[in-house]
KOLGU-4560 file (N, C-alpha, C; in nm, 3 decimals, padded with zeros to 5 digits):
<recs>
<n_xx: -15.373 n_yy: -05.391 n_zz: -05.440 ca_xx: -15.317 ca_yy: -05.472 ca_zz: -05.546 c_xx: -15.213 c_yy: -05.390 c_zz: -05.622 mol: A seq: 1 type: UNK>
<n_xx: -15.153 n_yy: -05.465 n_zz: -05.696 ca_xx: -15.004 ca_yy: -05.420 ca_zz: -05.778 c_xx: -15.060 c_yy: -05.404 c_zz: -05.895 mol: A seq: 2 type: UNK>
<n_xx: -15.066 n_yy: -05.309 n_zz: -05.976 ca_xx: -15.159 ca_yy: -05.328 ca_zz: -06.098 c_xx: -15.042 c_yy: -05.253 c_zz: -06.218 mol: A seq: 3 type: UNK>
<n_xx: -15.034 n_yy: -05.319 n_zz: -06.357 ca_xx: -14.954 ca_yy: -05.244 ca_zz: -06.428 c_xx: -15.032 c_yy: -05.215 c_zz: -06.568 mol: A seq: 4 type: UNK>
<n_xx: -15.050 n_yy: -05.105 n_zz: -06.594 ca_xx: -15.115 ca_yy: -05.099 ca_zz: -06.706 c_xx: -15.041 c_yy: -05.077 c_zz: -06.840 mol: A seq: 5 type: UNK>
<n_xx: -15.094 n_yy: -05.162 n_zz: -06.905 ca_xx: -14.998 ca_yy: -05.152 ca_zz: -07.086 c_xx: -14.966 c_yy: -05.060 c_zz: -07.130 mol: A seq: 6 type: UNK>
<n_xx: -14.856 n_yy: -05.026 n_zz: -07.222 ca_xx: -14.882 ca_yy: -04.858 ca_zz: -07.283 c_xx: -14.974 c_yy: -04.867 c_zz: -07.357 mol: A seq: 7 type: UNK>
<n_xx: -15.034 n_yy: -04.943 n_zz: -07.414 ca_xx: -15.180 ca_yy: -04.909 ca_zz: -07.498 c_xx: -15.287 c_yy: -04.852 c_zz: -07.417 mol: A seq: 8 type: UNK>
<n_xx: -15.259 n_yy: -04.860 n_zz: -07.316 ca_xx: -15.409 ca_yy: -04.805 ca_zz: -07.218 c_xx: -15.346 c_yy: -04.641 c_zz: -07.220 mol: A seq: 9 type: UNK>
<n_xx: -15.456 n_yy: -04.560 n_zz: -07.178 ca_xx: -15.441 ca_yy: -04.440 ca_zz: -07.167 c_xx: -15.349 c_yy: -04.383 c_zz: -07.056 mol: A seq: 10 type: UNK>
<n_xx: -15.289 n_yy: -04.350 n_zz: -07.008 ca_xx: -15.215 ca_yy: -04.317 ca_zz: -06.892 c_xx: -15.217 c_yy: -04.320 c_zz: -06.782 mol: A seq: 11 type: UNK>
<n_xx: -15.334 n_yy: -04.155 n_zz: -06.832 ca_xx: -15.429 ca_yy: -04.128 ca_zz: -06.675 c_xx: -15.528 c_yy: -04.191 c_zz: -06.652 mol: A seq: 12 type: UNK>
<n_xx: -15.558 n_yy: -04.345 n_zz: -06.695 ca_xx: -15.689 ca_yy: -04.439 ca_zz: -06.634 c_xx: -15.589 c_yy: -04.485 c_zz: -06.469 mol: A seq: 13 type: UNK>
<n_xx: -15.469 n_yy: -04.417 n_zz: -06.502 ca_xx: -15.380 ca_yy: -04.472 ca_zz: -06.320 c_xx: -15.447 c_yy: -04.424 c_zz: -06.202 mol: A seq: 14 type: UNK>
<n_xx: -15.508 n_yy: -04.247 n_zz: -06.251 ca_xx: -15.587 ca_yy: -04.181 ca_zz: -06.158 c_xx: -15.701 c_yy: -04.209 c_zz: -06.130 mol: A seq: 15 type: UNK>
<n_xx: -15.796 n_yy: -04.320 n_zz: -06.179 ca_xx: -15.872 ca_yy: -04.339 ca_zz: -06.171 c_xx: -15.885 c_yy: -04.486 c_zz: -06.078 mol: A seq: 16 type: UNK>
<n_xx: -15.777 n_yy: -04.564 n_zz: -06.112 ca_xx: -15.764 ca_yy: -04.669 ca_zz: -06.027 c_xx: -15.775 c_yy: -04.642 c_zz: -05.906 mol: A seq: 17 type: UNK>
<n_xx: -15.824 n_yy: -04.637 n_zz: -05.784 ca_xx: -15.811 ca_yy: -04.585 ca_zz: -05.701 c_xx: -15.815 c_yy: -04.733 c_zz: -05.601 mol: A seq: 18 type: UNK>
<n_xx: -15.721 n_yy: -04.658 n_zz: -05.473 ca_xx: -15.698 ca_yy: -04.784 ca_zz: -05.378 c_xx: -15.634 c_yy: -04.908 c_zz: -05.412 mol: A seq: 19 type: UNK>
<n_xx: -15.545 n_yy: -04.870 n_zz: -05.513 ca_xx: -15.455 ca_yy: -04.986 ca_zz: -05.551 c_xx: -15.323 c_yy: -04.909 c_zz: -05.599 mol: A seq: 20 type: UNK>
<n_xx: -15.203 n_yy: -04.994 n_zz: -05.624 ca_xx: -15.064 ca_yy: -04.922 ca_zz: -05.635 c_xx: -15.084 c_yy: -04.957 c_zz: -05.822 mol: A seq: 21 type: UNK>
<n_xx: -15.072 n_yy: -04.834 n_zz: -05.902 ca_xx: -15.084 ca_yy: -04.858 ca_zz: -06.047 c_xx: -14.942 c_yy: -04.772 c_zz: -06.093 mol: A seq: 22 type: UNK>
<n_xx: -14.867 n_yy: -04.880 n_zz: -06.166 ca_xx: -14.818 ca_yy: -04.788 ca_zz: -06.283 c_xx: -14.868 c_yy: -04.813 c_zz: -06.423 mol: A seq: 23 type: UNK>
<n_xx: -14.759 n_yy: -04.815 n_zz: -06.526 ca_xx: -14.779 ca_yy: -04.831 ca_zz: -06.610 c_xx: -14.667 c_yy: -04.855 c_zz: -06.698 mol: A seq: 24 type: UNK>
<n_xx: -14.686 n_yy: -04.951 n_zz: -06.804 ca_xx: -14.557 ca_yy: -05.020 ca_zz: -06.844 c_xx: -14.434 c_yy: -04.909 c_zz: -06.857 mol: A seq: 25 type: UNK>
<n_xx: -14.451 n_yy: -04.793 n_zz: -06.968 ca_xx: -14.370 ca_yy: -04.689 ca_zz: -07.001 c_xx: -14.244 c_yy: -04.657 c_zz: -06.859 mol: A seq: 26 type: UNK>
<n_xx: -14.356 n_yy: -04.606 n_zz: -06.757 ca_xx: -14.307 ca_yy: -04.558 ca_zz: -06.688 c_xx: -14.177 c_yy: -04.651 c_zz: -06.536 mol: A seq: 27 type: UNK>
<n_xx: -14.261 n_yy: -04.809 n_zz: -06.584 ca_xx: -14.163 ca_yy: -04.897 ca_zz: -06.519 c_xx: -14.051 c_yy: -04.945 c_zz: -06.584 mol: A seq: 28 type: UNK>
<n_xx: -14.035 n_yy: -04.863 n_zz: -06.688 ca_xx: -13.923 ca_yy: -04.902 ca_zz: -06.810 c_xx: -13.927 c_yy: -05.028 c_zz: -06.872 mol: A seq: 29 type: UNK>
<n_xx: -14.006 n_yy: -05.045 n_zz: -06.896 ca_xx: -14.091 ca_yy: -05.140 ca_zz: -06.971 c_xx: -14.119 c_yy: -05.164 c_zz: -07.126 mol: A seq: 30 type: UNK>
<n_xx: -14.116 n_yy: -05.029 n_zz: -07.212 ca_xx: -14.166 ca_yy: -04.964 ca_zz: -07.352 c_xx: -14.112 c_yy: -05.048 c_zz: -07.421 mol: A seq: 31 type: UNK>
<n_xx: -14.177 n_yy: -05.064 n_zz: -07.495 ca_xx: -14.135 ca_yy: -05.201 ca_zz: -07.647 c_xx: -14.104 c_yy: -05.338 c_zz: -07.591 mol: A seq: 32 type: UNK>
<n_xx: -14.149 n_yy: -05.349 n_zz: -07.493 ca_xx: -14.102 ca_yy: -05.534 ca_zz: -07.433 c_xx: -14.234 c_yy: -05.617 c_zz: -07.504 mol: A seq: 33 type: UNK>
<n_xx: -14.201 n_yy: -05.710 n_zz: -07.570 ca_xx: -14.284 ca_yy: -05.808 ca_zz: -07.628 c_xx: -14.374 c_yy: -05.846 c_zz: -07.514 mol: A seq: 34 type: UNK>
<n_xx: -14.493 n_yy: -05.881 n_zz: -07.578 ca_xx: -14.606 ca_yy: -05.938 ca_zz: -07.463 c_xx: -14.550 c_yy: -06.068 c_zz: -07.382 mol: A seq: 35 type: UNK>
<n_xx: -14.483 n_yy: -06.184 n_zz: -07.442 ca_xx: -14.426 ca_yy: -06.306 ca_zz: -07.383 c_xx: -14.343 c_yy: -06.267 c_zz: -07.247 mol: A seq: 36 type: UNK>
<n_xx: -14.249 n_yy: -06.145 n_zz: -07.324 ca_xx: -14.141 ca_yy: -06.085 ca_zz: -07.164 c_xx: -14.217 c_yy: -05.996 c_zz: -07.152 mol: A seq: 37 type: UNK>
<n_xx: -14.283 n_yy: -05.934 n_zz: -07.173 ca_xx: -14.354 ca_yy: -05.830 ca_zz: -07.044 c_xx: -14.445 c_yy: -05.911 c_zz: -06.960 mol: A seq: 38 type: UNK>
<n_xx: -14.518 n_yy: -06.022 n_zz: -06.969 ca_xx: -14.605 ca_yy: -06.087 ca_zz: -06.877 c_xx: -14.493 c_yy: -06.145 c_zz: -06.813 mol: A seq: 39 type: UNK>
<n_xx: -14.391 n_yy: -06.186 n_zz: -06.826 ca_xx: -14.282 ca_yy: -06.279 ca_zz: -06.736 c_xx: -14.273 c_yy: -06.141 c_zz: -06.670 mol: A seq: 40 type: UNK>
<n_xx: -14.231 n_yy: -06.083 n_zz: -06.703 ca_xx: -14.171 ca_yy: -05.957 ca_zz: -06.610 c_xx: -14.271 c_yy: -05.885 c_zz: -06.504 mol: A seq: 41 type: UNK>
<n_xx: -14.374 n_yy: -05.858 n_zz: -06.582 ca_xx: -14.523 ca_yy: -05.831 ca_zz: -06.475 c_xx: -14.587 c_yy: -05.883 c_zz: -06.330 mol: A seq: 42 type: UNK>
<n_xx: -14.545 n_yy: -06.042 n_zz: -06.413 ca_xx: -14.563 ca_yy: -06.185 ca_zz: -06.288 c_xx: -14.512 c_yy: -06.151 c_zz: -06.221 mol: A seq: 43 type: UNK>
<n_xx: -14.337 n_yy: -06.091 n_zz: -06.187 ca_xx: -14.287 ca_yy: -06.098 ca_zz: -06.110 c_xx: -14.293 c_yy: -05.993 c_zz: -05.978 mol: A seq: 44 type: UNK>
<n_xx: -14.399 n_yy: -05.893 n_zz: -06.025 ca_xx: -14.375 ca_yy: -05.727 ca_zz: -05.959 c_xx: -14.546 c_yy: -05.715 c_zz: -05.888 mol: A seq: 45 type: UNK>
<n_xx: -14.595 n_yy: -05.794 n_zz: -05.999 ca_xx: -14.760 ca_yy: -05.744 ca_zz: -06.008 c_xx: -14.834 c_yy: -05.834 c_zz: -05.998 mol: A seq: 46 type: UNK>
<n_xx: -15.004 n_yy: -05.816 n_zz: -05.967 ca_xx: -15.086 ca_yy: -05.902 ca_zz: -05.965 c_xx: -15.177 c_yy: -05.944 c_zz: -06.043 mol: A seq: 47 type: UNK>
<n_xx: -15.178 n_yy: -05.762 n_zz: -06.130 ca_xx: -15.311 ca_yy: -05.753 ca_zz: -06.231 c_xx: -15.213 c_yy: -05.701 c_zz: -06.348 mol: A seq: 48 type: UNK>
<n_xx: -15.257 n_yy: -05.698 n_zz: -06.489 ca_xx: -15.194 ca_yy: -05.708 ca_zz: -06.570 c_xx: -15.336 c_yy: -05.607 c_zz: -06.677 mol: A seq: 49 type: UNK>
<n_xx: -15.318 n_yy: -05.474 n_zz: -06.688 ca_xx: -15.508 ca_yy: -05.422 ca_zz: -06.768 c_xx: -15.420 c_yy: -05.374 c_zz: -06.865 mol: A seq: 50 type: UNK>
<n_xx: -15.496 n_yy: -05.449 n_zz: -06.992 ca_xx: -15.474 ca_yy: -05.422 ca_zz: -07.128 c_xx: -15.590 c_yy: -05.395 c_zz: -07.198 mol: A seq: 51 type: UNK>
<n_xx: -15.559 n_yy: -05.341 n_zz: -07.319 ca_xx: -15.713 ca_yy: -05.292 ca_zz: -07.400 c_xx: -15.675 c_yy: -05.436 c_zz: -07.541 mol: A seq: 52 type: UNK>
<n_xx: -15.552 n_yy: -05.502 n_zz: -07.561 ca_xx: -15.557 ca_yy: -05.602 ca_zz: -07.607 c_xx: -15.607 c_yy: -05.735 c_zz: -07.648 mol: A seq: 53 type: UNK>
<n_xx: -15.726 n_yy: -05.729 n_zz: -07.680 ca_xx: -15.831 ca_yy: -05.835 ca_zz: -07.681 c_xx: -15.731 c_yy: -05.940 c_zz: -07.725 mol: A seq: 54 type: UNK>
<n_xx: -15.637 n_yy: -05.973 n_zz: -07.839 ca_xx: -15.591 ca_yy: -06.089 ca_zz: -07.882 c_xx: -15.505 c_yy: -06.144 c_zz: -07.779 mol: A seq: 55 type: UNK>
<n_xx: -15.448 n_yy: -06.077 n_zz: -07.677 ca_xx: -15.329 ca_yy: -06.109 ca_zz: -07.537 c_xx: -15.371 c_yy: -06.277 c_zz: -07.558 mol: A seq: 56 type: UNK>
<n_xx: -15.474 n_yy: -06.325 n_zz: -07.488 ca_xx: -15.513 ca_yy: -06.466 ca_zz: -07.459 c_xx: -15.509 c_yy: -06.596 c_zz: -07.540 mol: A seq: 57 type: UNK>
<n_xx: -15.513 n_yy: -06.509 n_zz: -07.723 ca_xx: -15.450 ca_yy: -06.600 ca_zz: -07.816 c_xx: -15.320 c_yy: -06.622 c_zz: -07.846 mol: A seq: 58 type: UNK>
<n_xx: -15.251 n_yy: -06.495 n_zz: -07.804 ca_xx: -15.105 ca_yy: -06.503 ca_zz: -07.818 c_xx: -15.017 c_yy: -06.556 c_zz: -07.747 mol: A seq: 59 type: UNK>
<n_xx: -15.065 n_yy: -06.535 n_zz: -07.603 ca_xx: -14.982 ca_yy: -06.594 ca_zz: -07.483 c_xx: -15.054 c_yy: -06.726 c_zz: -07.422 mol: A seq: 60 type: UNK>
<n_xx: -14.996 n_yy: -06.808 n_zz: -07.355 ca_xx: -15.062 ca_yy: -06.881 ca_zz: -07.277 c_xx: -15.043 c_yy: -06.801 c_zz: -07.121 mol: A seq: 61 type: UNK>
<n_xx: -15.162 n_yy: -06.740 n_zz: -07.070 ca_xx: -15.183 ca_yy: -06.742 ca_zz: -06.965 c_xx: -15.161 c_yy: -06.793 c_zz: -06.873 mol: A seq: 62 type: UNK>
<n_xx: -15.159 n_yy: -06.906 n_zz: -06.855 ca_xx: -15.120 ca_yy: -07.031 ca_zz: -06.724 c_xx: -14.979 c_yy: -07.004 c_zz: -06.724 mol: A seq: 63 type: UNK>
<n_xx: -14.923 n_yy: -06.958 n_zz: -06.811 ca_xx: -14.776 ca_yy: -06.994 ca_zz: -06.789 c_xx: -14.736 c_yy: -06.842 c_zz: -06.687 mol: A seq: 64 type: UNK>
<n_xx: -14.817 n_yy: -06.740 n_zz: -06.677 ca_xx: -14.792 ca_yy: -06.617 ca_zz: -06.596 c_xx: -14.824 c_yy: -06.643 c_zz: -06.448 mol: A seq: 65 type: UNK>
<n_xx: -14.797 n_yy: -06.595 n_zz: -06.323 ca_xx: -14.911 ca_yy: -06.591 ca_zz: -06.225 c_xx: -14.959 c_yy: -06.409 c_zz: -06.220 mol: A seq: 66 type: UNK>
<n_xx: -15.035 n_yy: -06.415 n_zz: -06.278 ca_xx: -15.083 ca_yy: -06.292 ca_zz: -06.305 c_xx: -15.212 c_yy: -06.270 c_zz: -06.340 mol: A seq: 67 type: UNK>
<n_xx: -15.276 n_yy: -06.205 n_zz: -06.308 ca_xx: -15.434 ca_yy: -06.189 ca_zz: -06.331 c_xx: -15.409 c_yy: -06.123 c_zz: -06.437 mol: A seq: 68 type: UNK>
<n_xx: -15.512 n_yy: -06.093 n_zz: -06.553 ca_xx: -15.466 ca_yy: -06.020 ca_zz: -06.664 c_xx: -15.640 c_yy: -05.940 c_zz: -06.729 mol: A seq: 69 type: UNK>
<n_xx: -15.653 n_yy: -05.812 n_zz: -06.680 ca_xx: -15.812 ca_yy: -05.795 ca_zz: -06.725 c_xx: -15.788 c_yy: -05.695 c_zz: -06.855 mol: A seq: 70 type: UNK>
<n_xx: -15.929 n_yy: -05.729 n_zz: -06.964 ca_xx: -15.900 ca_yy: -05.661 ca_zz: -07.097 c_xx: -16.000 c_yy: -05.573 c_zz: -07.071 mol: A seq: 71 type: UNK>
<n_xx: -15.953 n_yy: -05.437 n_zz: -07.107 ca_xx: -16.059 ca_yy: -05.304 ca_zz: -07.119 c_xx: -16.129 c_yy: -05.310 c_zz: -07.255 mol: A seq: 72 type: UNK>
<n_xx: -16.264 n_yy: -05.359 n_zz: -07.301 ca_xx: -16.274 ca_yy: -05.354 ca_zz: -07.397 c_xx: -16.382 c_yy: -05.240 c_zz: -07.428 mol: A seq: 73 type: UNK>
<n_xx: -16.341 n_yy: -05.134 n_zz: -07.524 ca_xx: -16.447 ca_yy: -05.007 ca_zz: -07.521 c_xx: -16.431 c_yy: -04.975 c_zz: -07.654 mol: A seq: 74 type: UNK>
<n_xx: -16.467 n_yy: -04.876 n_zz: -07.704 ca_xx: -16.450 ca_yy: -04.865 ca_zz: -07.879 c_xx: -16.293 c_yy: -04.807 c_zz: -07.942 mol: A seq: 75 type: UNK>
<n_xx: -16.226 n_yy: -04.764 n_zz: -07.814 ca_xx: -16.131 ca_yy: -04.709 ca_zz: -07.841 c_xx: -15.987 c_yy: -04.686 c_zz: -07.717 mol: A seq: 76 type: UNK>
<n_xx: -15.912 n_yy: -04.665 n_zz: -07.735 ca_xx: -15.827 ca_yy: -04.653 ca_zz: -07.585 c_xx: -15.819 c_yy: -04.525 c_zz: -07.529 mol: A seq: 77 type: UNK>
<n_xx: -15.852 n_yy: -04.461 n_zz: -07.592 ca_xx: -15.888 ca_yy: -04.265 ca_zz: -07.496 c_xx: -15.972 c_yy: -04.330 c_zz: -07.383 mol: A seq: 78 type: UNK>
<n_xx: -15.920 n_yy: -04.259 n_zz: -07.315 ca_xx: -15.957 ca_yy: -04.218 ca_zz: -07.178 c_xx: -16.107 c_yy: -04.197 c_zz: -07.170 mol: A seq: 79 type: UNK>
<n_xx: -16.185 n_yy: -04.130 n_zz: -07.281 ca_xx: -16.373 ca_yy: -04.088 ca_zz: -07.247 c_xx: -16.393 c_yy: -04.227 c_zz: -07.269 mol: A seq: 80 type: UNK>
<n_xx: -16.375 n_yy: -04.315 n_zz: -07.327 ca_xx: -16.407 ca_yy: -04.440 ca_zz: -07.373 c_xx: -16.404 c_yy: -04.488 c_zz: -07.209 mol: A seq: 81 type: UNK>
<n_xx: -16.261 n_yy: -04.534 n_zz: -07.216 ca_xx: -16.195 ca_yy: -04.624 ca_zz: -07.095 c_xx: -16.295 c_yy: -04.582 c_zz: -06.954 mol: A seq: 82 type: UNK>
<n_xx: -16.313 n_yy: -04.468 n_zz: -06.957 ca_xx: -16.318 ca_yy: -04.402 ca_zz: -06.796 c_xx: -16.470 c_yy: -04.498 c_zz: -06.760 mol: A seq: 83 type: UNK>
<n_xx: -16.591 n_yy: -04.521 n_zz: -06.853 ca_xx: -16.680 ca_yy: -04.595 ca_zz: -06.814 c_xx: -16.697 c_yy: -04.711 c_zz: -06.751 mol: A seq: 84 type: UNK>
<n_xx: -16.536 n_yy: -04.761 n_zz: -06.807 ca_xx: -16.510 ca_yy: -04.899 ca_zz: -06.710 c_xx: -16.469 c_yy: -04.917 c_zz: -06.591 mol: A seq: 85 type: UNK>
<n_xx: -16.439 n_yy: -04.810 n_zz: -06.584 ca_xx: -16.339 ca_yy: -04.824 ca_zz: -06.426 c_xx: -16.436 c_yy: -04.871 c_zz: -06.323 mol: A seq: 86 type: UNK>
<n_xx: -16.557 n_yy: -04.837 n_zz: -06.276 ca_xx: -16.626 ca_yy: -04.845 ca_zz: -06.228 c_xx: -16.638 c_yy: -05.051 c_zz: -06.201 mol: A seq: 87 type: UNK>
<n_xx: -16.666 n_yy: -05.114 n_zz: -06.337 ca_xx: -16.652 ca_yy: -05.246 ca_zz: -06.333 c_xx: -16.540 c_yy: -05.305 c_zz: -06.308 mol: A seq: 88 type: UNK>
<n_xx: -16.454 n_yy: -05.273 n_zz: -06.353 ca_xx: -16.245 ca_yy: -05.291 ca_zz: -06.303 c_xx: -16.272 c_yy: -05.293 c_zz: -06.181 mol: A seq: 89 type: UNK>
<n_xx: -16.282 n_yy: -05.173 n_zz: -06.098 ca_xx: -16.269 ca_yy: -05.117 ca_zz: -05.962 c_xx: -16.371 c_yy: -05.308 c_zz: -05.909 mol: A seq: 90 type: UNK>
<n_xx: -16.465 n_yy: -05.271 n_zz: -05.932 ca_xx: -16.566 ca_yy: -05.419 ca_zz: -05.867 c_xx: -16.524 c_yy: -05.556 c_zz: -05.892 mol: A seq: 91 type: UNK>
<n_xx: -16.461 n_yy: -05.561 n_zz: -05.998 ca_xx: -16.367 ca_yy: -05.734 ca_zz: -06.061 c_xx: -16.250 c_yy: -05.718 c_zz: -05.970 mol: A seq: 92 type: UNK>
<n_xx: -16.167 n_yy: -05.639 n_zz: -05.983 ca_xx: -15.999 ca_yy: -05.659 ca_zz: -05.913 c_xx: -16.017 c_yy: -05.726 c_zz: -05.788 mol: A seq: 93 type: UNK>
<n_xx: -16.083 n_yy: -05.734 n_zz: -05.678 ca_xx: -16.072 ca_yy: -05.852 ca_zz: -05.630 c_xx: -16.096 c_yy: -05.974 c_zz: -05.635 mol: A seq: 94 type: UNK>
<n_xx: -16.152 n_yy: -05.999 n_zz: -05.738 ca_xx: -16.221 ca_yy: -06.101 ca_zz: -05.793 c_xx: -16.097 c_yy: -06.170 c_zz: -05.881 mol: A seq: 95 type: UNK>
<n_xx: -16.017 n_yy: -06.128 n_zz: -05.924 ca_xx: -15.932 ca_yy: -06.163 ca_zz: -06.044 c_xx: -15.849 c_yy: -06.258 c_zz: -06.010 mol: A seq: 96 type: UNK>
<n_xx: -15.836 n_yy: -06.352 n_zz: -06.078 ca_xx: -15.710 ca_yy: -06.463 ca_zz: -06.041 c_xx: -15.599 c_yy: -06.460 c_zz: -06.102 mol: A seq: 97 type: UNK>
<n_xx: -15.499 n_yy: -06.543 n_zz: -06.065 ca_xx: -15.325 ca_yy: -06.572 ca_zz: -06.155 c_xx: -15.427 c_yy: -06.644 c_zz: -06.230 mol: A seq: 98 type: UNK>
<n_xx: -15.338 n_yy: -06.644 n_zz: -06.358 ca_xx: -15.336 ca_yy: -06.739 ca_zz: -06.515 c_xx: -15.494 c_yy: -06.729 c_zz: -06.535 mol: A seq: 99 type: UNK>
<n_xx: -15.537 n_yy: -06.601 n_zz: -06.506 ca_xx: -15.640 ca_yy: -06.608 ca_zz: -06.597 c_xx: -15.694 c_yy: -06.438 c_zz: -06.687 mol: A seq: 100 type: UNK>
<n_xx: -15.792 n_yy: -06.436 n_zz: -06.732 ca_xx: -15.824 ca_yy: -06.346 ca_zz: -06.806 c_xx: -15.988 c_yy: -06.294 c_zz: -06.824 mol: A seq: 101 type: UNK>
<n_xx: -16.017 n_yy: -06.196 n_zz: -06.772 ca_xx: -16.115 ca_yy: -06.148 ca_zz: -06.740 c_xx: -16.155 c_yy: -06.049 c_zz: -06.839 mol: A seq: 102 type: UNK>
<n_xx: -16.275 n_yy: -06.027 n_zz: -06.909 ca_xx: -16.298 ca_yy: -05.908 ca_zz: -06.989 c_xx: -16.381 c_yy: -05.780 c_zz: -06.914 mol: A seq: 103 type: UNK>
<n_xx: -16.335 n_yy: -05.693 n_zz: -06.946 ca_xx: -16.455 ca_yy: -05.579 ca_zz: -06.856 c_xx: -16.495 c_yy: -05.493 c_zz: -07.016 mol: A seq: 104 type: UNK>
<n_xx: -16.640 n_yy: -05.479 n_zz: -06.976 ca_xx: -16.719 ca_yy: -05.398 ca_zz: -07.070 c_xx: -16.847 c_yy: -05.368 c_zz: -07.062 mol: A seq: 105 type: UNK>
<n_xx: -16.865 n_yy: -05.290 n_zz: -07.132 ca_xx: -16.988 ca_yy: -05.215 ca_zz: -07.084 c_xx: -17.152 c_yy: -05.270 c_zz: -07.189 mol: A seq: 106 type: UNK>
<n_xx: -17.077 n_yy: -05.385 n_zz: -07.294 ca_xx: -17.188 ca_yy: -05.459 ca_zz: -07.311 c_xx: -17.247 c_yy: -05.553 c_zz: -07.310 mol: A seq: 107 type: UNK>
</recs>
């Protein structure tokens, strides 16, 4: 899978993705794009869309992306936090659909 992760997520959760192609917004020249054009823009490259953004789903309409979109939700966006999820990420990403929104967490 094509996976792009937000700059709010930690960086190196890319190394942890494993068996999938990950960047991350920053680095696809992406930085400061509003959520409305960064999901248009995402749709077009990517499949999965991992944010630590819980409000994404009130702000955007989803349906209007084809993009799977999963929220890391942990107490914080560091990496010791994040890294517990990967494990559930890693097991959902095939599972994930366009225009929708999946939460991963550990409670």
């Amino acid at each position: 899978m094509r996976i792009l992760l937000d700059e709010c997520v930690d960086r190196r959760l890319v190394a942890l993705i494993i068996g999938h192609k990950v960047t991350t917004v920053p680095r696809h020249g992406w930085a400061g794009k509003k959520n409305g054009e960064l999901l248009r823009l995402a749709a077009a490259e990517f499949d999965v869309f991992i944010t630590v953004d819980n409000n994404l789903p009130d702000q955007q309409n989803l349906q209007l992306y084809d993009l799977a979109v999963a929220v890391l939700v942990a107490p914080t966006n560091r990496l010791a936090d994040l890294q517990p999820l990967v494990p559930q990420l890693l097991d959902q990403l095939p599972k994930l659909l366009p225009c929708t929104m999946t939460i991963i967490t550990n409670a």
